[in-house]
N, C-alpha and C positions, 0 to 999 in steps of 0.2 A: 504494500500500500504506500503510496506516496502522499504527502502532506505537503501543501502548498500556502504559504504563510502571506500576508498581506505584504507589500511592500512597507518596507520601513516599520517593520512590528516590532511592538516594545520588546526588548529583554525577556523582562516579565512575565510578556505574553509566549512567547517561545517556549522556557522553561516551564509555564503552566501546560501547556498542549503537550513538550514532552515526557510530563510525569503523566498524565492522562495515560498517553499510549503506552506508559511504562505496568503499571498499574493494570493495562488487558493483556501482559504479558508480552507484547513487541521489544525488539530490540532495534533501537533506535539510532540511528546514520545522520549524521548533518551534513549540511550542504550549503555553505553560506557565500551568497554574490554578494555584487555592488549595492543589489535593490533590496534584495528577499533571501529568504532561508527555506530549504528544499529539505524537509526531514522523511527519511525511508523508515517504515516500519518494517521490519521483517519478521515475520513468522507466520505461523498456517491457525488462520484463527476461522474456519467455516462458518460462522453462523454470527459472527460480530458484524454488529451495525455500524455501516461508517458516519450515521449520524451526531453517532456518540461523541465525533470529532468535529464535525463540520459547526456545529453548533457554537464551537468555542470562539471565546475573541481572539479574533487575527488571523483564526484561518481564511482564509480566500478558496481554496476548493481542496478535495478529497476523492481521491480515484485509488482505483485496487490497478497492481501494475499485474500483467494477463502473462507475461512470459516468464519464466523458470529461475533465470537471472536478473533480478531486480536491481541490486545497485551496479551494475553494467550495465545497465541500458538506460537509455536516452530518453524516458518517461523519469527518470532520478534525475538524472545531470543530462540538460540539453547543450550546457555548452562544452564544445573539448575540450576534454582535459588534458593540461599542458605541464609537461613534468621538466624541472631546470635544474642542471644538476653545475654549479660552477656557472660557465657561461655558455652551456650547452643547454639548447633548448628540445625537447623531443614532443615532435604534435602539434607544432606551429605552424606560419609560412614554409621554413627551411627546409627542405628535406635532409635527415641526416642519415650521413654516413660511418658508417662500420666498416672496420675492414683488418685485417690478420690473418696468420694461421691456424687450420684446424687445429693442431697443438705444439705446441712449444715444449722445441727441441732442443735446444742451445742459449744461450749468452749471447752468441755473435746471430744467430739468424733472428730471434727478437729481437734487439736493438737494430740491426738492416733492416727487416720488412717496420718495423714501428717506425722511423725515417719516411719512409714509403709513403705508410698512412698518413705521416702528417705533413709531407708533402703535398697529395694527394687536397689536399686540404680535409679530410676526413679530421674526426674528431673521437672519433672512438675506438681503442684496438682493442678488437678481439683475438679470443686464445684458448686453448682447454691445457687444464692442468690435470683434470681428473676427468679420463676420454671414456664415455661408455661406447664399447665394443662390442660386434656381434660375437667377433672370435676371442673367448677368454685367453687366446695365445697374442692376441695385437695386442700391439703398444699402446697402454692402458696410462701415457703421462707421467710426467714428472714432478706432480702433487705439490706439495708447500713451497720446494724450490721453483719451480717452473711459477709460481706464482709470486715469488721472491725478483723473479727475474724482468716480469711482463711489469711489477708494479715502479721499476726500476728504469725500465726502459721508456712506459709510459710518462714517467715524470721530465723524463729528459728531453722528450719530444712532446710535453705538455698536453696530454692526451690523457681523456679518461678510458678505465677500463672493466670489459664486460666479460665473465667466465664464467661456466655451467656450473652449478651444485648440483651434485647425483644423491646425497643422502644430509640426515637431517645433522650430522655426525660432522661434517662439512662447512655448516655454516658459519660458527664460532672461529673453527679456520682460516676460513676466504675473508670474513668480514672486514680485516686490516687493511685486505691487499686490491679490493677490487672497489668500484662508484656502485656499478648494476650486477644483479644477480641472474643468471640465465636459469631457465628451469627449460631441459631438453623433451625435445619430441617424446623420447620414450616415458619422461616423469610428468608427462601432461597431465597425469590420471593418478598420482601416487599423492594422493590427499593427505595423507602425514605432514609428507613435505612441504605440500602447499598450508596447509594450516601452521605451521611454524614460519615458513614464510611471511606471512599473514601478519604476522606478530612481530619480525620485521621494519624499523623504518627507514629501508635503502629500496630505491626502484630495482624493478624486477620485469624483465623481458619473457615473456610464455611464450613460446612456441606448440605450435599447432599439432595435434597428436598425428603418429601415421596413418589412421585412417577413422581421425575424426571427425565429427559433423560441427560446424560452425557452432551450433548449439552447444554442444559437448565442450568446446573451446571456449565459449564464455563462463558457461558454468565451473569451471577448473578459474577462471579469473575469480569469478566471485567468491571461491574457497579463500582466496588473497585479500579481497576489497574487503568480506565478512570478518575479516580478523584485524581491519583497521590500516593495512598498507591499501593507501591508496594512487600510488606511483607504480602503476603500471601498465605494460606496452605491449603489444600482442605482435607476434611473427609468425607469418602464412611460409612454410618453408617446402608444400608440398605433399599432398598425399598418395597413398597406394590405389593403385588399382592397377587393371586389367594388364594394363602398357607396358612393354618392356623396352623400346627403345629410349625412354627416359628411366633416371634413378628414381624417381616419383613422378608424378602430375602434378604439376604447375596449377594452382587454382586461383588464376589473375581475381577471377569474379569476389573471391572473398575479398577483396578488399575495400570495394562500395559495399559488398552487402553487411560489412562487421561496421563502415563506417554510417552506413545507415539504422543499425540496431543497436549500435552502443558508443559511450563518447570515448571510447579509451583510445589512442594511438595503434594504427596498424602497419609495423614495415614488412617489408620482405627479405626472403633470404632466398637465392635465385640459382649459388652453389648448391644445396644440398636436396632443389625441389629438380635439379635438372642432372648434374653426378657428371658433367661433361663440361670444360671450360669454352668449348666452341659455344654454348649454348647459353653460358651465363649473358653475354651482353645483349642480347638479344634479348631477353628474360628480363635482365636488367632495365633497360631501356621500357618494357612494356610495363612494366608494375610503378616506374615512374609516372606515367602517364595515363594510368588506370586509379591516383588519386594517393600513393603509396609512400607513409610518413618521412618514411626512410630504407636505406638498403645493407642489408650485409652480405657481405661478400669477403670470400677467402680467397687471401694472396700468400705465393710462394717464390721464392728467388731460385730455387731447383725442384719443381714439382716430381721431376724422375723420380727423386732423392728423398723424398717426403715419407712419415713416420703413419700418416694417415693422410685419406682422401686425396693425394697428388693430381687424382684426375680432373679434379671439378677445381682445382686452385688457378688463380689467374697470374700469370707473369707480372712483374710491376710494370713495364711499359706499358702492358693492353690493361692494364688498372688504372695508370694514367691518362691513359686514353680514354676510355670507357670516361670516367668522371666529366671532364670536358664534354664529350657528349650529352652526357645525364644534364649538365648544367643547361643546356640548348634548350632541352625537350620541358627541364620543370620551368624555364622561363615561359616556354611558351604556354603555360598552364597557369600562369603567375603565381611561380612559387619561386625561392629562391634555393641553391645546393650550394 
């Protein structure tokens, strides 16, 4: 249920309407503009009257929200939400940019590809320190050092930095060394982890399960937003199905249709939804122009050589290039990279 308060309502009155809804057992979300204060009740109350609220001073109106994910959606918060982490903005005009290696391997190749990125004029490197693998025999990262290294590199080349948590064990860990927390394709669904997430107050990037429904991707958001982090950014990276000549299906469409259902940030990731570097720019290029907050993309200086995914990593010249491009296409959208 959402509660819509009168512009410019007393204090008072806010705090009286919130004990009300506390009182029929809701758990209660604020949401406060320039004007008004947007409060979410949450909980399954069947047979409550939403008279019982409407009635009071300073409500302005009272609607029950119809979809699964309520403070996700855009009957909560109409306008988007803009997460700023330093002087990086995620959700705005700008589209931003991510970029690194699938994991970090060395001293000398993060500090080179981090150069790269923020060359690039990118502003965020990514990295995995802790790689979830299919084969328990791959190279599964180089854990606290490998995060020792990206947090060192990044500072050098003034860049914030973005790295998966695969367990709840993890966080305490990362927490020193990284701005944003990643929650990977396969922990879309591992609710533990999003509920301590939840709890949390560092943004956090969710990635799209492999073979989730849009639905299912918000609701795993709203495990996060219901626990009080409300910085977060969602990544369409590609789902399974039928297709084998891509690493996944590319699903451009989700990115109007997440941005017409919920106000949160949606970028893309074009490496892992396509598994072939000939294919990222192109990928790249379209999810810019399909409406797309931001991109991430994995670069390598020896892809041959690479510890994971060498396939889908991009050279740093055609990363360089690539951006250039990308800049053309969001201008022509009026947005700024």
């Amino acid at each position: 249920m959402v509660v819509i308060l009168e512009k410019n309502a007393a204090p008072e009155q806010i705090e009286n309407v919130v004990k009300h809804l506390e009182g029929f057992g809701f758990q209660i979300h604020k949401s406060t503009g320039a004007e008004r204060t947007i409060l979410g009740a949450i909980g399954v109350k069947p047979n409550f009257d939403i008279r019982n609220i409407s009635i009071l001073d300073g409500v302005e109106e009272v609607y029950r929200v119809t979809t699964p994910f309520k403070l996700a959606s855009r009957s909560f918060q109409e306008k988007n939400t803009l997460i700023k982490i330093k002087d990086v903005e995620i959700g705005g005009n700008q589209v931003m940019m991510i970029a690194g290696p699938c994991s970090i391997e060395s001293e000398e190749q993060i500090f080179k590809l981090a150069e790269i990125v923020a060359k690039s004029g990118a502003k965020i490197l990514r990295g995995g320190a802790f790689k979830p693998r299919t084969s328990p025999y791959s190279f599964q990262g180089l854990g606290e050092e490998g995060l020792k290294l990206m947090r060192a590199a990044a500072d050098k080349f003034n860049l914030l930095v973005i790295s998966e948590v695969m367990q709840i064990s993890h966080i305490e860990l990362m927490e020193p060394y990284i701005d944003i927390f990643q929650i990977g394709a396969r922990n879309m669904q591992n609710f533990a982890l999003l509920k301590e997430i939840g709890n949390i107050r560092k943004p956090v990037m969710l990635k799209r399960g492999i073979a989730s429904t849009i639905e299912e991707w918000l609701m795993s958001a709203e495990y996060i937003l219901s626990g009080g982090n409300k910085e977060i950014f969602l990544c369409e990276r590609g789902i399974r199905t039928f297709e084998n000549y891509t690493r996944n299906t590319f699903d451009l469409s989700a990115i109007p249709v997440v941005h017409k259902k919920s106000h949160l940030p949606v970028i893309a990731d074009p490496s892992h939804a396509t598994g072939l570097r000939d294919q990222v720019p192109p990928m790249a290029r379209a999810a810019v122009a399909a409406g797309a907050d931001g991109l991430m993309i994995e670069i390598h200086d020896d892809p041959e050589k690479a510890l994971s995914d060498g396939p889908q990593a991009l050279l740093p010249d055609t990363f360089i290039k690539l951006v250039t491009e990308l800049r053309l296409i969001a201008q022509a959208i009026g947005r700024t990279l």
